[in-house]
C-alpha positions as CSV (number, residue, x, y, z in Angstrom):
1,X,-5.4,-1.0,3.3
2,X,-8.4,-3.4,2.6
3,X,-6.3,-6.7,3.7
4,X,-5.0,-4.3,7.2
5,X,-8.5,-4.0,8.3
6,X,-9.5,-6.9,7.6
7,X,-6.4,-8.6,9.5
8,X,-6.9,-6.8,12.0
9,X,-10.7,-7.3,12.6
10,X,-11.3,-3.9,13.3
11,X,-13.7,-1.4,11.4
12,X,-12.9,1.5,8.8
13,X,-14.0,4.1,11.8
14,X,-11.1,2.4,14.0
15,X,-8.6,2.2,11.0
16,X,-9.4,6.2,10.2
17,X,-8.6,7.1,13.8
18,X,-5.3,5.0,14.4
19,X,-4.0,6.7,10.7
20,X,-5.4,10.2,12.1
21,X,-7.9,10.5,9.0
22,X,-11.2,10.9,9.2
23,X,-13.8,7.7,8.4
24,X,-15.3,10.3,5.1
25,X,-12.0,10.0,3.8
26,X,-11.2,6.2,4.0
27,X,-14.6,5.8,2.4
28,X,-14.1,8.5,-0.8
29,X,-10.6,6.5,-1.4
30,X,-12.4,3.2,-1.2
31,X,-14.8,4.9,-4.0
32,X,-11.7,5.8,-5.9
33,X,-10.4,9.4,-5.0
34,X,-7.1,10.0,-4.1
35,X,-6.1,11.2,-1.1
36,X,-4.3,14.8,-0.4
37,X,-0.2,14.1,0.2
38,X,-1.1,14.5,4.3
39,X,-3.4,11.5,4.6
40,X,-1.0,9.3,2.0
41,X,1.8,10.0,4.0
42,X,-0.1,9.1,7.4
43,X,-1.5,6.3,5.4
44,X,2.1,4.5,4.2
45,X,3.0,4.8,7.7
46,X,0.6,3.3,9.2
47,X,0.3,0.4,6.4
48,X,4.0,-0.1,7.3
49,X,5.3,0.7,3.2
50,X,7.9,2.9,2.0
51,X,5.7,6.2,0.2
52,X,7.6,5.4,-3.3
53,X,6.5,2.5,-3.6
54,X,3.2,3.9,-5.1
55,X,5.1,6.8,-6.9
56,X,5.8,6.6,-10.5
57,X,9.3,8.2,-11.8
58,X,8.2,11.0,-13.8
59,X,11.2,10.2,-16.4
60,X,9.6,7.4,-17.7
61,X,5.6,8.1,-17.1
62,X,3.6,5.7,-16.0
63,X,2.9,3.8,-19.7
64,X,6.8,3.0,-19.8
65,X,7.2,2.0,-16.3
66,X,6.4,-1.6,-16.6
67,X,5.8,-3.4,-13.7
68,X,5.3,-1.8,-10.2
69,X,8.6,-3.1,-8.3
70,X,7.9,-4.9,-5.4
71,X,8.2,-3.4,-2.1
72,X,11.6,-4.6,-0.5
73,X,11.2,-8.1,1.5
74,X,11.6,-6.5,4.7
75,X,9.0,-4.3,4.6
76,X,6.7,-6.5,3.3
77,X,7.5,-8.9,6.2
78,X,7.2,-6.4,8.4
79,X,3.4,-5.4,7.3
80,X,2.9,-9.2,7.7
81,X,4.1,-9.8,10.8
82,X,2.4,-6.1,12.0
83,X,-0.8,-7.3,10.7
84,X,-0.7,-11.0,12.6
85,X,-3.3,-10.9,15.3
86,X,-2.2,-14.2,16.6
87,X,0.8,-13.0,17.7
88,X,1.9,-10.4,20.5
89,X,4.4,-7.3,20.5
90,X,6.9,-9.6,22.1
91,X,6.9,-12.7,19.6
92,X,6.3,-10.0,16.2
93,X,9.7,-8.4,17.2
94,X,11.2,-11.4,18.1
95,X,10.4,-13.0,14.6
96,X,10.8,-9.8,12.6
97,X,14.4,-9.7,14.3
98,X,15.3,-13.0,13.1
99,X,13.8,-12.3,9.6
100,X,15.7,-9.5,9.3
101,X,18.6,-11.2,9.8
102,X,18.0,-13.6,7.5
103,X,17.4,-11.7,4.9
104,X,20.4,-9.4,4.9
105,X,22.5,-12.9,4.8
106,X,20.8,-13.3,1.5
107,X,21.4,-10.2,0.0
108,X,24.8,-9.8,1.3
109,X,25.3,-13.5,-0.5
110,X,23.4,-12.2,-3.7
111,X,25.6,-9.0,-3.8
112,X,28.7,-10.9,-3.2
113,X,27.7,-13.2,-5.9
114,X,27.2,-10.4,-8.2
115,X,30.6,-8.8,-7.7
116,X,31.9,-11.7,-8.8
């Protein structure tokens, strides 16, 4: 959430009111509270991520989980592109569009590959 506002240039008071939080709450979970499920959903949305991919599976508790699995490549490129201020509406759907498409080649090659 840090790295959005920053991006972005704009303050935590702006950032609480495009999530529909209030400013008190961005600052308790920047002091290390969590939030209640309302705010983290409002939050993943507008951070642009997928809400389980901060959610542990309870079948294997959080010391056996190993690593945190990265968010999928398309999501993360789409927070990217979201967060670009150099770039307008226009040219971030234009790239994300061609992105996209690139990447499903990929994994349509890697699962081909791995039916092999």
């Amino acid at each position: 959430m840090e790295d959005r506002v920053k991006n972005d240039h704009i303050s935590w008071r702006t950032a609480a009111g495009s999530i529909g939080v209030s400013p008190s709450l961005l600052t308790r979970l920047r002091n290390g509270q969590r939030p209640d499920l309302e705010a983290f959903a409002a939050i993943t949305r507008w951070l642009g991520h997928r809400a389980d991919d901060y959610l542990i599976d309870p079948r294997r508790g959080p010391e056996n989980s190993g690593a945190r699995p990265e968010a999928p490549l398309e999501s993360s490129v789409a927070a990217l592109l979201r967060a670009r201020s150099d770039l307008n509406e226009v040219d971030k759907t234009f790239l994300h569009s061609i992105l996209s498409a690139g990447i499903q080649s990929v994994q349509q090659r890697q699962k081909a590959e791995d039916d092999q």
